[in-house]
Structure formats: structure tokens, C-alpha cells
C-alpha angles and dihedrals in degrees: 000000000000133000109267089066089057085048088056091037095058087044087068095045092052101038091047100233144021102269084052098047089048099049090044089048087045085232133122116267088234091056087049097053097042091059091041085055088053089050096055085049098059101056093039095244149097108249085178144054108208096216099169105289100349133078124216121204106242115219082269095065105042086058082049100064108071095043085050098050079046094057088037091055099050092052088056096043087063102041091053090041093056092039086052096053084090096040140290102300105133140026142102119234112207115205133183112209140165116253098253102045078053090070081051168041074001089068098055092043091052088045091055097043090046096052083048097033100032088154094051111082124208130219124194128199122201122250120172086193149052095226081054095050095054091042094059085041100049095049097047102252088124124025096214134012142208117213148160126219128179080226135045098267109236122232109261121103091017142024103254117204105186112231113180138307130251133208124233104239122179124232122221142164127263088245103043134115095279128066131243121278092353110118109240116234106233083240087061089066089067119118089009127127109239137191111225136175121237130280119299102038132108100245094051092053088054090058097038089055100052081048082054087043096054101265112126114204123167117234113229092183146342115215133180090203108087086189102074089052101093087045104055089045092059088040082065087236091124151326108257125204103222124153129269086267085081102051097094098050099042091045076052085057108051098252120126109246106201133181117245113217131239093049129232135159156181127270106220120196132174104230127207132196102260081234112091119290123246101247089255092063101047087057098049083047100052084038095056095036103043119110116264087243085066096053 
């Protein structure tokens, strides 16, 4: 076994099947299942069902990810680590972060490394939820995470570093039931069609739990792609709860942006793997977490 079968391994778990893997690696489907094959042989066990074009983690293979992101990862740790003894002039962060903490607070931390790091590149990987978040980040998929809880994550499956909060605000058309600049009472969203993410996000939580609280709305359409959001709501389909981040975009857009009372919000945090950091992510780490006086 060596690493660069669990790298090709790990291509075919993420990419969900063999002609994605190849393309992604840059490599011919034959070469890839033929190391994949060694692989197998070498631990004695099928990590794939061959069912006609697709391949289906065995039970081997499942108990094979997160040791091989592990292994991966360490490769990877020592490479970085070597490359950094003469400064900071390579390197690739990988972070997993919720669509709207990807509006920000992601967008001013990658501003600030990149100005610092111009040489260091970022790559960021969707997750609609916080429980997806620490999973990628857990199992090394991703090195560090960017997540919002209604609550301070506590520090179990993964190392928290609070970041900010953000306030729940509601998006309306020009031209819909509440007036510009005045807050709307939670009582006020009765009756009304609105547009909510799946279960499992924050925003969702926020209207489930008026719902809980008494107050009836009526859902127009639930939707996991944030970007259609801002859309819909000038389309007149729906008023949508989203957090602050979006405040600027949406105001770009056309739509209202008006403050709920009473207030809540969302506690956002970047998240890290509790193992030793590659140096790229410690620096985008002290960059994103230091106080405004530092910067």
C-alpha cells in the first residue's frame, strides 16, 4: 500500500464513481482501476461493488476513508511543513464552509490571507450544514471549517475558534406587505409564503421554531440552492430569513433587507481538526481569528 493509492482511492469516494475520479486525477480509467485493484489486494478485500458503471463502497471501504484522509493528510502535513522552513511560498488551505458564511465573513478572511499569502491558494468545498461542516472537517476532507450554530459549539469532534455573530434579517420585495427600513415584529411573518433552506440549517431552524412558538406561515418553496434566494424574493414568490451576510448583495439586487425583532442570531465559528495544522492553515487561521487592533 502507499499513499498515492489512498490518494486515488479517496478520488473515487469523492467524485462518486471511476470516469469522474480519472478525469479529476488527469489519469486513464484503466491506470486507476488497476491501482485500485492492487489496493484491494493488498488488504485482502473488496472497497468497491462493480455495479455496471458505478462503483459502491463495501463495508471495507467505508471503514477505509477516514484512515486514509488521515494518511493523506499527514503526507501532506510534512510536506507543507518542509516547504515552510523558508517562509510561507506555497500551499493550498481547504476549507468547508455554509453558504452564507461563505458570503462572509469567508470573503474578508480570504481577502486578508491573500494580501499576506499571495502565493498560497484556497479552496473551498460546499456544506449546507453545521454537522456537515465538522464532518469534513473531522475526517480530514477539509483541514479547517466555517460554520453557524444557533449555539457556541462546544469543543468535541472538532477545535471551535468563535469568529463573530450574525443577526437573522428578513428579504422582501420593493413592492411586499412591510415597509422600508421599519423592523418587523415575529408575529408580522404570520400568514406569509416564505422561501427556507432544508433541514439542518440555521435559517430553517429560525422559521421552525416560530411555527413551534405559534406563529403559522406558509412555505413557497424550499430550496438547497442559496443562490436563487434573492431571485425568488424579487420575483414576489416569497420572503425568505437569511442572515445579515446577505444584506449587501441582496440591497445590490433590489430586494428590502429588514431587521426581525426581537433579535437572534447565529453564533459563527472557523473550526479546525484537534491534530496539528499544515502551515497554510495555521496562517489562515491566526489571520481570520486575530483582533481587529492586530491587523
Amino acid at each position: 500500500m502507499d499513499v498515492r493509492q489512498l490518494e486515488y482511492f479517496l478520488a473515487v469516494v469523492d467524485h462518486g464513481g471511476f470516469n469522474r475520479a480519472a478525469s479529476a486525477l488527469y489519469l486513464a480509467q484503466p491506470s486507476l482501476s488497476q491501482a485500485i485493484q492492487a489496493l484491494e489486494r493488498d488488504l485482502g478485500s473488496d472497497l468497491f461493488h462493480r455495479i455496471g458503471r458505478r462503483a459502491v463502497l463495501t463495508e471495507a471501504g467505508i471503514a477505509l476513508i477516514e484512515p486514509a484522509r488521515a494518511a493523506v493528510r499527514s503526507l501532506e502535513m510534512a510536506r507543507a511543513t518542509v516547504q515552510s522552513v523558508h517562509g510561507l511560498h506555497r500551499g493550498r488551505v481547504d476549507i468547508a464552509a455554509m453558504p452564507s458564511q461563505s458570503i462572509e465573513p469567508l470573503t474578508a478572511m480570504i481577502s486578508r490571507f491573500t494580501k499576506r499569502h499571495p502565493q498560497v491558494s484556497v479552496a473551498i468545498q460546499a456544506a449546507f450544514t453545521s454537522r456537515d461542516v465538522r464532518e469534513m472537517v473531522r475526517t480530514g476532507q477539509a483541514e479547517l471549517g466555517l460554520v453557524a450554530n444557533p449555539a457556541p459549539l462546544p469543543a468535541n469532534d472538532v477545535r471551535p475558534y468563535p469568529v463573530m455573530e450574525q443577526k437573522f434579517v428578513l428579504l422582501a420585495p420593493p413592492d411586499g406587505p412591510f415597509p422600508p427600513g421599519a423592523p418587523v415584529r415575529h408575529e408580522q411573518l404570520a400568514e406569509q409564503r416564505l422561501i427556507v433552506g432544508q433541514q439542518g440549517t440555521g435559517m430553517r431552524k429560525y422559521v421552525d421554531d416560530l411555527r413551534s412558538a405559534g406563529t403559522q406561515w406558509t412555505v413557497a418553496v424550499e430550496t438547497e440552492h442559496r443562490i436563487a434566494i434573492v431571485p425568488l424574493v424579487l420575483a414576489g414568490v416569497g420572503l425568505a430569513v437569511v442572515t445579515d451576510s446577505w444584506r449587501d448583495f441582496a440591497e445590490r439586487a433590489g430586494a428590502l433587507v429588514l431587521d426581525i425583532e426581537p433579535a437572534r442570531n447565529l453564533h459563527v465559528a472557523l473550526v479546525s481538526r484537534k491534530e496539528a495544522l499544515t502551515p497554510a492553515a495555521q496562517a489562515f487561521l491566526t489571520c481570520a481569528t486575530e483582533s481587529p487592533t492586530d491587523k
